[in-house]
C-alpha positions as CSV (number, residue, x, y, z in Angstrom):
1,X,23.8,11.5,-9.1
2,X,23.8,7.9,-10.1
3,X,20.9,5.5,-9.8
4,X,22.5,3.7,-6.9
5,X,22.7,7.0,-4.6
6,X,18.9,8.3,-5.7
7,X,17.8,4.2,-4.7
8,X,19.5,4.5,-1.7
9,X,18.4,8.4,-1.1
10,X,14.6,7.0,-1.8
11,X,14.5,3.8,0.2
12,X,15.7,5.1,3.6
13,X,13.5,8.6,3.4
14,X,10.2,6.3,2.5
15,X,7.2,7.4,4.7
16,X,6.9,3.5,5.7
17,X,9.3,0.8,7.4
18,X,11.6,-0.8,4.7
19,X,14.4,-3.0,5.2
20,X,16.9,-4.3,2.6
21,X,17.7,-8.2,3.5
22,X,21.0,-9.9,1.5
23,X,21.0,-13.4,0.5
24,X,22.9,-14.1,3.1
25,X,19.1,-13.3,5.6
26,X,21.4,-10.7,7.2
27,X,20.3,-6.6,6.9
28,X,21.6,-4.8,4.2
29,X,19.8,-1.8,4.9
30,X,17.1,-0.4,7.0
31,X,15.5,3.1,6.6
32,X,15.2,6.1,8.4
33,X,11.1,5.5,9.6
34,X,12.4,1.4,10.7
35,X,14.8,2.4,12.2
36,X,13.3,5.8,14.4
37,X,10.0,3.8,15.4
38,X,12.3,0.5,16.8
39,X,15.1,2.9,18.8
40,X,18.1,1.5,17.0
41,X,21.0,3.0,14.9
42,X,21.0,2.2,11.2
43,X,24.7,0.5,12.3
44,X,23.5,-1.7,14.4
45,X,21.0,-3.7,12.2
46,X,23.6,-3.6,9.3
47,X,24.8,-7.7,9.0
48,X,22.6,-8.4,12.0
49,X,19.5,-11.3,11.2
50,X,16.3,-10.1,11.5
51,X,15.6,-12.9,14.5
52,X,17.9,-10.7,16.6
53,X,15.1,-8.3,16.3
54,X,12.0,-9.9,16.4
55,X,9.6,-12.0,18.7
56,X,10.8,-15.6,19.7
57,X,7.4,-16.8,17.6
58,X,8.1,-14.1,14.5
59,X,11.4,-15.5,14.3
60,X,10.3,-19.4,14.1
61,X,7.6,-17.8,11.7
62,X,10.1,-16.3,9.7
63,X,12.3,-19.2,9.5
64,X,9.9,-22.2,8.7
65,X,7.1,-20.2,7.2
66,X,7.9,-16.8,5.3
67,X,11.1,-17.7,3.9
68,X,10.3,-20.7,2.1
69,X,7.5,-19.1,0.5
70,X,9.6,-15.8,-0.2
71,X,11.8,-18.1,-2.0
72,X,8.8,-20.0,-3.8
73,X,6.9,-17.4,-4.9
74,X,9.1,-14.4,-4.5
75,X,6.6,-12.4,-2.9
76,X,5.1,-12.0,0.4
77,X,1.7,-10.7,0.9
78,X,0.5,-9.0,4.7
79,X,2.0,-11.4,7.0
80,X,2.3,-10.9,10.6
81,X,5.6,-10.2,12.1
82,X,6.1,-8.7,15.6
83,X,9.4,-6.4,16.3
84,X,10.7,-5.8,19.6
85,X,11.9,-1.9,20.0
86,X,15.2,-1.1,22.2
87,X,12.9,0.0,24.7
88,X,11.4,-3.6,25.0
89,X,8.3,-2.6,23.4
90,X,6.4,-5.4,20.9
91,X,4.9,-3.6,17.5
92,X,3.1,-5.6,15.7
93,X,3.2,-5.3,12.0
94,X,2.1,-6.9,8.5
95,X,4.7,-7.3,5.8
96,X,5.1,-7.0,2.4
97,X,8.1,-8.5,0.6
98,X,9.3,-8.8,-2.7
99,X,12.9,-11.0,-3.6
100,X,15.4,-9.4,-6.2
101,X,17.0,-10.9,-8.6
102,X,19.7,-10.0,-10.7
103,X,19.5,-10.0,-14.8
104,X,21.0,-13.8,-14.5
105,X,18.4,-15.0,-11.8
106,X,20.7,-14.8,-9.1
107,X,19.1,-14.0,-6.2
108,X,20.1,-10.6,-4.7
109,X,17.9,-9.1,-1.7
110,X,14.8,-9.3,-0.8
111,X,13.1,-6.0,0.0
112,X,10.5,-5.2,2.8
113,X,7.8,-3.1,3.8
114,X,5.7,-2.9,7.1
115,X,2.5,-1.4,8.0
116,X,2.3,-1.1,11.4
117,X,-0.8,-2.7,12.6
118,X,-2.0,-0.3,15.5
119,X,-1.8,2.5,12.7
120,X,-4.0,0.4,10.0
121,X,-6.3,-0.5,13.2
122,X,-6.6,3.1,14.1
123,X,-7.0,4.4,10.3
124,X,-10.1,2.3,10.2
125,X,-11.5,3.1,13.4
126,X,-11.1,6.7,12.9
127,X,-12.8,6.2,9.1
128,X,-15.8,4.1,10.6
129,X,-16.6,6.6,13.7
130,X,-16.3,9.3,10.8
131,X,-19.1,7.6,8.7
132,X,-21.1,6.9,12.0
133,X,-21.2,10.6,12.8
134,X,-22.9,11.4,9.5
135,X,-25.0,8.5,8.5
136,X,-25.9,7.1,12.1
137,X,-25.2,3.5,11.5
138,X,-22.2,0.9,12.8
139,X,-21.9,-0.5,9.4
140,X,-19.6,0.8,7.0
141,X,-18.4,0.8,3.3
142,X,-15.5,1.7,1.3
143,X,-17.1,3.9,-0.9
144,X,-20.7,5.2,0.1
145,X,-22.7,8.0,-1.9
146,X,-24.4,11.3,0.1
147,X,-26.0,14.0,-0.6
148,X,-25.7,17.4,0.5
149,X,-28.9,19.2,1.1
150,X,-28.4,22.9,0.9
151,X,-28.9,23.4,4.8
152,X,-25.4,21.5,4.8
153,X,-26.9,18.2,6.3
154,X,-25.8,14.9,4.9
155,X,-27.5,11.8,3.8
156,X,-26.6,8.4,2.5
157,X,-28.9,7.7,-0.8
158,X,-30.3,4.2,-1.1
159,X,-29.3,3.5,-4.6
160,X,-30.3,6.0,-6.6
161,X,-32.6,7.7,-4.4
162,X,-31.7,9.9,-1.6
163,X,-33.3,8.6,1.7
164,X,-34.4,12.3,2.4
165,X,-36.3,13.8,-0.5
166,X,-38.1,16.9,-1.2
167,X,-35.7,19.0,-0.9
168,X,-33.0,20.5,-3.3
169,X,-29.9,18.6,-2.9
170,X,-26.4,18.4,-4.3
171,X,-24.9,15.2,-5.3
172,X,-21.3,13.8,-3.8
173,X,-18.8,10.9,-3.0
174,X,-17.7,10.4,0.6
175,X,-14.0,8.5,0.8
């Protein structure tokens, strides 16, 4: 199997929305997760321009904002883009982007991955409701240390002392 087919095999069975864009700004290639959760075919993005697929505003975004800094800095980092599915329906998404070139410089695709943002919102809703079931408290942190004690209750420790002491206790990380 060459290292074109196991590319190819890869990008369209990613667990995210990827796109391939040519030079030209018109789809090379969309993947299997773009193109189930918008309702089209894989054919029918294939030399289509992303505008056809996108929100009037997205599009004008796309065009005036993202490119030029695509092109500028070869990257894009979490900016807002808003698809419109077959079925009429508007999913809002952050994208990431990096542009290919070729050994000479030539530019060659750019390549695109989006992170639905009703899926990030809910990730971090479910995580914060999850920390406010065991410590109590609306505010929230990345990482945050507990303690187990051996009743199997939970408690945050303030630094390096537990907020509940006197009782055996064994240490852990909460993610």
């Amino acid at each position: 199997m060459s290292a074109a087919i196991n590319y190819q095999w890869l990008f369209r069975r990613a667990p995210i929305m990827a796109t391939s864009i040519g030079e030209d700004g018109c789809y090379l290639d969309v993947n299997d997760v773009f193109t189930g959760r918008l309702g089209y075919r894989r054919e029918e993005f294939i030399g289509e321009r992303p505008a056809r697929f996108v929100t009037k505003d997205s599009a004008e975004r796309i065009d005036k904002e993202f490119r030029p800094v695509l092109r500028r800095t070869g990257k894009l980092e979490n900016k807002p883009v808003a698809f419109v599915a077959k079925n009429g329906e508007v999913i809002n998404c952050l994208t990431n982007s990096v542009h290919e070139n070729d050994p000479d410089g030539t530019a060659v695709r750019t390549i695109s991955m989006y992170t639905e943002v009703t899926v990030q919102a809910r990730a971090d809703m479910k995580y914060r409701q999850l920390y406010r079931s065991y410590t109590g408290d609306a505010a929230y942190s990345r990482c945050v240390r507990f303690h187990c004690h051996r009743d199997g209750s939970l408690a945050e420790e303030d630094g390096l002392r537990p907020r509940r002491s006197g009782r055996p206790f064994d240490h852990g990380f909460f993610y």
